[in-house]
N, CA, C and O atoms as CSV, one atom per row, in Angstrom:
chain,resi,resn,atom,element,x,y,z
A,1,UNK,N,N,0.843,-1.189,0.000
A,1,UNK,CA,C,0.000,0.000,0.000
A,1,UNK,C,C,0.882,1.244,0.000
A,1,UNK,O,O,1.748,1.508,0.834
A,2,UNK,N,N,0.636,1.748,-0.741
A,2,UNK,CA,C,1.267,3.234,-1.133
A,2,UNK,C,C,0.598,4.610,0.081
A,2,UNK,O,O,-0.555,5.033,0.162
A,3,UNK,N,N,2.005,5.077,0.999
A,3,UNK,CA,C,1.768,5.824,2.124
A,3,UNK,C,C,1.718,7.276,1.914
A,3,UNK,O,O,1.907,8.100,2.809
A,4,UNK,N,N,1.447,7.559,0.648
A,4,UNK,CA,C,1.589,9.397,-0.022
A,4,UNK,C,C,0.444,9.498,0.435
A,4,UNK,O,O,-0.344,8.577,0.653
A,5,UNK,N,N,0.238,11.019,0.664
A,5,UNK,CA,C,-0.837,11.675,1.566
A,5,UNK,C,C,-1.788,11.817,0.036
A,5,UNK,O,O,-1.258,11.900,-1.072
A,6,UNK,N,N,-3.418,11.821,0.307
A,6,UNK,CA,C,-3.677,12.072,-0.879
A,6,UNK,C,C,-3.708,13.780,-1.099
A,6,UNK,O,O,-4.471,13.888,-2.059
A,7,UNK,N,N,-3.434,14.668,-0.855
A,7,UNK,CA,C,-3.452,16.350,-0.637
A,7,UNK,C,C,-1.964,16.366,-0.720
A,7,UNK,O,O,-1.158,15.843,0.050
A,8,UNK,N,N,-1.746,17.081,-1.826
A,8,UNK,CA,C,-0.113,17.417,-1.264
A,8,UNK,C,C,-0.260,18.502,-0.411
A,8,UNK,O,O,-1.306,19.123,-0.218
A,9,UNK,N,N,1.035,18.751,0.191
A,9,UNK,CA,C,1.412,19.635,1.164
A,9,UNK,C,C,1.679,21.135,0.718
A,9,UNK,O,O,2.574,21.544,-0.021
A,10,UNK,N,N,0.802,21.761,1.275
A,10,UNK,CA,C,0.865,23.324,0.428
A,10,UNK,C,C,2.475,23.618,1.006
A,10,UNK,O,O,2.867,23.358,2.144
A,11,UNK,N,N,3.094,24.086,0.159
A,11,UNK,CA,C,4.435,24.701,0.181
A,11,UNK,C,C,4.453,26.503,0.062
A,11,UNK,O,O,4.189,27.301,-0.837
A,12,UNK,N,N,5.023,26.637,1.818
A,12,UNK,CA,C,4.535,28.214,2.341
A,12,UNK,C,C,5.883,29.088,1.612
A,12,UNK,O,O,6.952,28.507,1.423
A,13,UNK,N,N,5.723,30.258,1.311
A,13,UNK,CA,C,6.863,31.149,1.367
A,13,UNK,C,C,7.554,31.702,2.746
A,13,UNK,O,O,6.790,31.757,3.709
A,14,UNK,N,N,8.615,32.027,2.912
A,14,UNK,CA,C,8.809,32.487,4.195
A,14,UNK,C,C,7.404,33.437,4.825
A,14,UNK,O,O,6.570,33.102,5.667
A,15,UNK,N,N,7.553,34.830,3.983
A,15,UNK,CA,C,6.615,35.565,4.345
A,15,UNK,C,C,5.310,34.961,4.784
A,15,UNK,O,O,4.768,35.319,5.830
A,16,UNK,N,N,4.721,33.894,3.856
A,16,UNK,CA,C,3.444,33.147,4.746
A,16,UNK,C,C,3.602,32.468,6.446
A,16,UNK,O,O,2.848,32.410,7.418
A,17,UNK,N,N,5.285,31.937,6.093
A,17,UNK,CA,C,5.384,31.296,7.391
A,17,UNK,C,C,5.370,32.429,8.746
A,17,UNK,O,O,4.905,32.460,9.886
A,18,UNK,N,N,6.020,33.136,8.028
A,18,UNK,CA,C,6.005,34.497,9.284
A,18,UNK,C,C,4.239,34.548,9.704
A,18,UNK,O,O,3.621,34.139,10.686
A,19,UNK,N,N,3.916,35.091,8.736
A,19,UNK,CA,C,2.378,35.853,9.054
A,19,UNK,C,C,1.547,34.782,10.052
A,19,UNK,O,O,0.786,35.035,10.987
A,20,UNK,N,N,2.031,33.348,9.438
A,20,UNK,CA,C,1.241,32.168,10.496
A,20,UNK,C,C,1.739,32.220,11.852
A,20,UNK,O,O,0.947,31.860,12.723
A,21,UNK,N,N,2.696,32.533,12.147
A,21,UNK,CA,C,4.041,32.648,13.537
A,21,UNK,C,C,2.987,33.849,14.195
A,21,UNK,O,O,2.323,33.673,15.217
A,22,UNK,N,N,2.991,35.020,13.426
A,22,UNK,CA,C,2.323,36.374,14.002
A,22,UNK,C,C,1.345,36.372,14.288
A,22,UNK,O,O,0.938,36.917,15.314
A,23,UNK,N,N,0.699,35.802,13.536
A,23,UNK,CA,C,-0.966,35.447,14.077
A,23,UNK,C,C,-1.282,34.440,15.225
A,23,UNK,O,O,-2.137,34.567,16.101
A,24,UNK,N,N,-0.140,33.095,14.974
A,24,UNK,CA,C,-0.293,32.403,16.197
A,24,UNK,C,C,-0.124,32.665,17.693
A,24,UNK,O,O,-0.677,32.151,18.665
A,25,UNK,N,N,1.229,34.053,17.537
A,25,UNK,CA,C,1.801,34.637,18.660
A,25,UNK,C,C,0.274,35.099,19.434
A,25,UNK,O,O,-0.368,34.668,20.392
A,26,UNK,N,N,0.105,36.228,18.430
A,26,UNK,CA,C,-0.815,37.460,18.815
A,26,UNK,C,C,-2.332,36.387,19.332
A,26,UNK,O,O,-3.149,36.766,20.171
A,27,UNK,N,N,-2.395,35.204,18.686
A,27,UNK,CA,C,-3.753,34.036,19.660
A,27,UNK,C,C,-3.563,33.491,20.508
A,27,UNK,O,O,-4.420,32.741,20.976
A,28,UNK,N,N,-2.479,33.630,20.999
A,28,UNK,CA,C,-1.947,32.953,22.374
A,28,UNK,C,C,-1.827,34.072,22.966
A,28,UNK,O,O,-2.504,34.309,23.965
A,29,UNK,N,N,-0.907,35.006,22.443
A,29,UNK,CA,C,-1.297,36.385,23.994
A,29,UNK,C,C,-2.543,36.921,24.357
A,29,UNK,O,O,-2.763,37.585,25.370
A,30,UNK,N,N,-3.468,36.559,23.357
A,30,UNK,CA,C,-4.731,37.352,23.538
A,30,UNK,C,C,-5.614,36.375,24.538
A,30,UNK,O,O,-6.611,36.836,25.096
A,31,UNK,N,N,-5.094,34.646,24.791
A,31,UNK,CA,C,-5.720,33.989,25.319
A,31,UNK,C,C,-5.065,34.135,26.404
A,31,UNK,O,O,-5.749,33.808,27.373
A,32,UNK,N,N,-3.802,34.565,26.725
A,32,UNK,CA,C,-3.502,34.359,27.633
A,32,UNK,C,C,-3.652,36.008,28.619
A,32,UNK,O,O,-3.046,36.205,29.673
A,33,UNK,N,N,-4.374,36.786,28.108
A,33,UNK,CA,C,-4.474,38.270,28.288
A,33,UNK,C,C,-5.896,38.509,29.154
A,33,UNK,O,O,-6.182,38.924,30.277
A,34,UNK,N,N,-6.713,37.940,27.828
A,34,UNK,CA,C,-8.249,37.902,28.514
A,34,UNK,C,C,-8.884,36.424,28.962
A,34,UNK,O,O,-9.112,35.429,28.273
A,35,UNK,N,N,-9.021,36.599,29.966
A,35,UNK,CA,C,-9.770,35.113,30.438
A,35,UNK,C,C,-11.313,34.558,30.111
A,35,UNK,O,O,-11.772,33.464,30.439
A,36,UNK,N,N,-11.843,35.408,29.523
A,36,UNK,CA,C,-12.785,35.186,28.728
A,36,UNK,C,C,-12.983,34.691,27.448
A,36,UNK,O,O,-14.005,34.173,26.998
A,37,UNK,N,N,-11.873,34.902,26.872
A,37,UNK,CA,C,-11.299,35.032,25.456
A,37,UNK,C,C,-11.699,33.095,25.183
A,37,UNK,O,O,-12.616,32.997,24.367
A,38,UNK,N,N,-11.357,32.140,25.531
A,38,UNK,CA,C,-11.486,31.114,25.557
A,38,UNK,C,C,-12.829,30.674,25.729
A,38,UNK,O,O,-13.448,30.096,24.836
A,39,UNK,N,N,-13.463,31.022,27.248
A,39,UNK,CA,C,-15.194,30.508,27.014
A,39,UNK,C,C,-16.069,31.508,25.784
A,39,UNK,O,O,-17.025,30.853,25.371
A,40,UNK,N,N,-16.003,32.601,25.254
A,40,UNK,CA,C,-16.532,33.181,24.211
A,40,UNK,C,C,-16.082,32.379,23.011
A,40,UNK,O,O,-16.935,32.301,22.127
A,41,UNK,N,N,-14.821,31.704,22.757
A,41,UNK,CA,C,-14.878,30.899,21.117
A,41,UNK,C,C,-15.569,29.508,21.548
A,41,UNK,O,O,-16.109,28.824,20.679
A,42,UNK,N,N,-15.552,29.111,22.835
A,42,UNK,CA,C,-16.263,27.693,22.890
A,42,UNK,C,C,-17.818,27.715,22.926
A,42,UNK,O,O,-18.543,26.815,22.501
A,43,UNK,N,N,-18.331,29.209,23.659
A,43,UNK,CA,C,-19.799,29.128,23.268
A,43,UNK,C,C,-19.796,29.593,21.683
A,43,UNK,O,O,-20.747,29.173,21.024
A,44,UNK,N,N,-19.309,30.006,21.343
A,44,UNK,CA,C,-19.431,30.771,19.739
A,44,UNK,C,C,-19.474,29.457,18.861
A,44,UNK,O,O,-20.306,29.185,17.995
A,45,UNK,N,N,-18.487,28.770,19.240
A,45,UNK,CA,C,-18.394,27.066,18.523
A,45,UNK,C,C,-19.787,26.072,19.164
A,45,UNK,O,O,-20.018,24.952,18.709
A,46,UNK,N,N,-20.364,26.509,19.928
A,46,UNK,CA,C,-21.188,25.111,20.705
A,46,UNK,C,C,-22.568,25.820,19.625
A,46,UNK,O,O,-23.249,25.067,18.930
A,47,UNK,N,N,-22.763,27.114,19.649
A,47,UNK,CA,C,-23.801,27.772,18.733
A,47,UNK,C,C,-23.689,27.715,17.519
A,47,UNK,O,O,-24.669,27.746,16.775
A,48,UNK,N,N,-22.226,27.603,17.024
A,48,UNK,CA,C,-22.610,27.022,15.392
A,48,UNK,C,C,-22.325,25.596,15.319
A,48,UNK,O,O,-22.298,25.251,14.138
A,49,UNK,N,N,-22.145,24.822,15.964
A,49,UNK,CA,C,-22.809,23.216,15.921
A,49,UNK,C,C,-24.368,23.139,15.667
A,49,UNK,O,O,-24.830,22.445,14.761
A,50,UNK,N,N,-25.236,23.976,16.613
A,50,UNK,CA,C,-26.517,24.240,16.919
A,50,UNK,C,C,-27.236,24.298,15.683
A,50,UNK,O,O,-28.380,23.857,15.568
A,51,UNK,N,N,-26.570,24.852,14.726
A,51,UNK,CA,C,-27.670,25.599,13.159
A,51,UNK,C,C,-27.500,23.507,12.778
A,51,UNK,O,O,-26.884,22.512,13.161
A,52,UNK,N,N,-28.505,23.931,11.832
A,52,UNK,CA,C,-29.720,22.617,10.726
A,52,UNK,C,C,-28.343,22.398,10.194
A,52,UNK,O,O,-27.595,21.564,10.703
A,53,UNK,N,N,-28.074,22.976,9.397
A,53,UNK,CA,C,-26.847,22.792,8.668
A,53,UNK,C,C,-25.869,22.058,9.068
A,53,UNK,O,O,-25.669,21.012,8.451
A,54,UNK,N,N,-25.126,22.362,10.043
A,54,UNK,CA,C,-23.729,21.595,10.756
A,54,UNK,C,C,-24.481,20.326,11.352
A,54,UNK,O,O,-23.823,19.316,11.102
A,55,UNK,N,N,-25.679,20.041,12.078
A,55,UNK,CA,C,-26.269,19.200,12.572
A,55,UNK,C,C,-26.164,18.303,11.426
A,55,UNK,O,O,-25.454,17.330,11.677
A,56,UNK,N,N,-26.742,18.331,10.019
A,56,UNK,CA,C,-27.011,17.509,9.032
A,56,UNK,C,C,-25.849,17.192,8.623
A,56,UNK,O,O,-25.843,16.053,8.156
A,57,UNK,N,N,-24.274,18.012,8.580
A,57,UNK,CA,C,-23.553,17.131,8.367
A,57,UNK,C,C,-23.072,16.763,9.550
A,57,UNK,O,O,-22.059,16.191,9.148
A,58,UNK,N,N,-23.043,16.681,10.482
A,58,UNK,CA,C,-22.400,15.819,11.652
A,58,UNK,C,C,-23.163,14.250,11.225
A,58,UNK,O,O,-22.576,13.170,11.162
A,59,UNK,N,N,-24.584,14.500,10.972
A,59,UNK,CA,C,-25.739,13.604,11.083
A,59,UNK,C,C,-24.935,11.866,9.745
A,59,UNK,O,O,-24.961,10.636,9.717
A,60,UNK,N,N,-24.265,13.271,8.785
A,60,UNK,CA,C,-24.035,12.355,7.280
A,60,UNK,C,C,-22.649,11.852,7.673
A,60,UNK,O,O,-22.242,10.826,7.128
A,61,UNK,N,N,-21.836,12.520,8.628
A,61,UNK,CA,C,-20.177,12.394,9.078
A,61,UNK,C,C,-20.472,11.063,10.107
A,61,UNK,O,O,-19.856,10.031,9.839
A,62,UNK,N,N,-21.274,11.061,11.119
A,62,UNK,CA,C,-21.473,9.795,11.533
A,62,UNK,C,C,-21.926,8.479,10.884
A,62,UNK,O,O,-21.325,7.435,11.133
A,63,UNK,N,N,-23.098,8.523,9.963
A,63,UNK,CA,C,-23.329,7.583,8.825
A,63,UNK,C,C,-22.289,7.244,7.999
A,63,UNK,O,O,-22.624,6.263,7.334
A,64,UNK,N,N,-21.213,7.601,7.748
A,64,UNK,CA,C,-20.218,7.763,7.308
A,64,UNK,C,C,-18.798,6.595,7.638
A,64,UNK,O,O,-17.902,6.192,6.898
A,65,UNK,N,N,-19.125,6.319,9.112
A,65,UNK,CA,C,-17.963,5.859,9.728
A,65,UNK,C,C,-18.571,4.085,9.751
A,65,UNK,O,O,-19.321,3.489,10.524
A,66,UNK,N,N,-17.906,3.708,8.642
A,66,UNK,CA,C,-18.389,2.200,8.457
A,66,UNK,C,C,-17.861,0.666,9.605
A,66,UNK,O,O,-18.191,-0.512,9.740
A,67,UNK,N,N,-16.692,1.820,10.327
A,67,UNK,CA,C,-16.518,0.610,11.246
A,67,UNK,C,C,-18.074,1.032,12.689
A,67,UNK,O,O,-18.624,0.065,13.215
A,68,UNK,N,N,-18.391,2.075,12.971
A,68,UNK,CA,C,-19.166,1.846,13.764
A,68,UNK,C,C,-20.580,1.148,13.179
A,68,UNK,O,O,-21.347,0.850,14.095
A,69,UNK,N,N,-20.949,0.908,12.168
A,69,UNK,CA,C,-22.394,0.455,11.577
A,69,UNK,C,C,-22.089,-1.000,11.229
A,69,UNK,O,O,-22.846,-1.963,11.107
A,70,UNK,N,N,-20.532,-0.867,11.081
A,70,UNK,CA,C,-20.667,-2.553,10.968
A,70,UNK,C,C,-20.959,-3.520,12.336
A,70,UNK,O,O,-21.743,-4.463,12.439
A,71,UNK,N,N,-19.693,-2.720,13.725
A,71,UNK,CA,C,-20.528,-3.526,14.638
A,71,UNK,C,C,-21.859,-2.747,15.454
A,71,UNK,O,O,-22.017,-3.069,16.632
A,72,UNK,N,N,-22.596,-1.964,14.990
A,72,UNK,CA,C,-23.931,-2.172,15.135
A,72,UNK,C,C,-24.648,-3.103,14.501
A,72,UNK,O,O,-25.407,-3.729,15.240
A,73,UNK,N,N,-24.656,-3.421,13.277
A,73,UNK,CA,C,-25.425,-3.976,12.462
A,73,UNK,C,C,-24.704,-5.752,13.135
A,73,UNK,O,O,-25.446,-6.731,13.220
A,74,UNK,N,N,-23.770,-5.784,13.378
A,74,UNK,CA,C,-22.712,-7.199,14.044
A,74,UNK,C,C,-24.115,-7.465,15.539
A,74,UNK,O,O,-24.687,-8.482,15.930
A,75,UNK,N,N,-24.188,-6.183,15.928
A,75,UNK,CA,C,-24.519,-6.252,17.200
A,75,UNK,C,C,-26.154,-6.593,16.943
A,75,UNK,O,O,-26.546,-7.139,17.974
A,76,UNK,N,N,-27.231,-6.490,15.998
A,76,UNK,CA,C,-28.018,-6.354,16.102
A,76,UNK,C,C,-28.613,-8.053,15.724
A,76,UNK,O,O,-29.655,-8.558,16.142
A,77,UNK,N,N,-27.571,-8.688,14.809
A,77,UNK,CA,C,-27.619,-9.685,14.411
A,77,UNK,C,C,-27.479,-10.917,15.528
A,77,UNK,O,O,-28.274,-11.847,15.664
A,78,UNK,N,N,-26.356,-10.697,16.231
A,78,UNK,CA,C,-25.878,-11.550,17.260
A,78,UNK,C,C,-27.322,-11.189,18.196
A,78,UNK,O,O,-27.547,-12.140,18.944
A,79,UNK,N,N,-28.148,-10.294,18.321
A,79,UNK,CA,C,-29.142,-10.124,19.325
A,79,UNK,C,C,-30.356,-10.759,18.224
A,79,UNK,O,O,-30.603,-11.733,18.936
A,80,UNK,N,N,-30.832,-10.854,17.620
A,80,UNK,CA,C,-32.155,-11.774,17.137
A,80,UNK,C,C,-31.216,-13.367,16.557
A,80,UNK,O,O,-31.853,-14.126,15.828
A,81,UNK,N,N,-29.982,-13.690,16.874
A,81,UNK,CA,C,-29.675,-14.787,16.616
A,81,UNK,C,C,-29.917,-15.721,18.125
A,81,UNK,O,O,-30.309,-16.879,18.268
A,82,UNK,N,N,-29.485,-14.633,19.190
A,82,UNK,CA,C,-29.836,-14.702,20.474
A,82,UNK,C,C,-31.383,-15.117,20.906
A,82,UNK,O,O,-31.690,-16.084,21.602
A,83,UNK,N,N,-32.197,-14.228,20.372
A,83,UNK,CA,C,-33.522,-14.395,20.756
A,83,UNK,C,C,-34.069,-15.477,20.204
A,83,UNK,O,O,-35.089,-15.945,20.709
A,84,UNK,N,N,-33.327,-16.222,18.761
A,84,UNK,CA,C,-33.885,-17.449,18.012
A,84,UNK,C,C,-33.785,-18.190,19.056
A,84,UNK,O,O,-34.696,-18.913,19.461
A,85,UNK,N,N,-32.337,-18.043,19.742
A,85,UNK,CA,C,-32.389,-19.561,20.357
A,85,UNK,C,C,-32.644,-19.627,21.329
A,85,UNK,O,O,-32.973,-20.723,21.782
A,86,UNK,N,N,-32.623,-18.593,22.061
A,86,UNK,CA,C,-33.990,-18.657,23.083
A,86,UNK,C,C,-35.494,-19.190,23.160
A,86,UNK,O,O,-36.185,-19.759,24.005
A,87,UNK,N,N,-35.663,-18.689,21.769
A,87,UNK,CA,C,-36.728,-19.377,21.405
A,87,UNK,C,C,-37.008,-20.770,21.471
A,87,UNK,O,O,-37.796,-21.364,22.206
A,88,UNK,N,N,-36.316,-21.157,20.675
A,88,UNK,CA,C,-35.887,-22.480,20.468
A,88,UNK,C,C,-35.549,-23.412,21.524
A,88,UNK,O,O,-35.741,-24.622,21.412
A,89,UNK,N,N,-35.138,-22.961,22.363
A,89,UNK,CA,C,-34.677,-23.625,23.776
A,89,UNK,C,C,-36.037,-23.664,24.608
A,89,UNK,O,O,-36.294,-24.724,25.178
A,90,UNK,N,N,-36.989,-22.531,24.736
A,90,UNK,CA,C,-37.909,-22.637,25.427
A,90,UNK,C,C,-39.094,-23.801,24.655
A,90,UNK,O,O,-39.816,-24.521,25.345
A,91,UNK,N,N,-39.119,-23.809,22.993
A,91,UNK,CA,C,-39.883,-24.611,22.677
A,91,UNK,C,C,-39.320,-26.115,23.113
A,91,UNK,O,O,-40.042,-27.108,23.027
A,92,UNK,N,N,-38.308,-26.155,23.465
A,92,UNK,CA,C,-37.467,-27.664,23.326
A,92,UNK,C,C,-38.172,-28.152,25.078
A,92,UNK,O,O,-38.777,-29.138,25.498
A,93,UNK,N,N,-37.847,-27.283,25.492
A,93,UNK,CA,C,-38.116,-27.086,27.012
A,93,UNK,C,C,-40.165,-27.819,27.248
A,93,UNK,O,O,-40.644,-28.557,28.109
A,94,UNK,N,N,-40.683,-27.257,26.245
A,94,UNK,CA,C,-42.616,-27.616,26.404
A,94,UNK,C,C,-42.844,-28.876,26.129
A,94,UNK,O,O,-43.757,-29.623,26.483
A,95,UNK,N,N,-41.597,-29.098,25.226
A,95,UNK,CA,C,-41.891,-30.541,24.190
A,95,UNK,C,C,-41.177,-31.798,25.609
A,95,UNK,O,O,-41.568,-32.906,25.974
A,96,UNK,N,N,-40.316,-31.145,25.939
A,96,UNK,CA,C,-39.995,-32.482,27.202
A,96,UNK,C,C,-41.051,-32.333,28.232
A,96,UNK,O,O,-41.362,-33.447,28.652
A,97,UNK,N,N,-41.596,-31.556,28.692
A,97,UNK,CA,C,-42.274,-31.320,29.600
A,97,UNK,C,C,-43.634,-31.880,29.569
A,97,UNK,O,O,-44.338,-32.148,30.542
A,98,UNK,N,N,-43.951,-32.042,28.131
A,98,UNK,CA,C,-45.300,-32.702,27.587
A,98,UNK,C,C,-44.971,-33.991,27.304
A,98,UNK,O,O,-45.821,-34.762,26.859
């Protein structure tokens, strides 16, 4: 299996790398300045989860993840394979009893 990323890697100019450095600086002093600064982007983020929109794709991003539906669907099977033979055991159970 071939380990190349499928996205190549954007290749920055210095000047971009700076501006990312400056901006990162100036978001860390500002978090570390105002103590509010942190619960205002986490409610700001918990409210745009909230809209129809982000909900519907979270909704399609979970449908999405085929190892969890496989063992649900694993899980749902092993439970009415369960209940057969339950079944089955209790009919076995009337027939000796009679």
């Amino acid at each position: 299996m071939d380990n190349t990323p499928t996205k190549p890697k954007k290749i920055l100019t210095d000047e971009e790398k700076e501006k990312r450095r400056e901006y990162n600086r100036a978001y860390m002093a500002k978090r570390r300045l105002e103590p509010d600064f942190l619960a205002r982007q986490q409610e700001a983020c918990r409210k745009s989860r909230q809209r129809p929109e982000a909900k519907e794709k979270e909704r399609i991003r979970n449908l999405q993840r085929d190892r969890s539906n496989y063992f649900c669907e694993r899980y749902k099977k092993q439970k009415e394979r369960y209940e057969e033979l339950t079944k089955q055991i209790e009919e076995m159970e009337q027939k000796i009893k009679n």
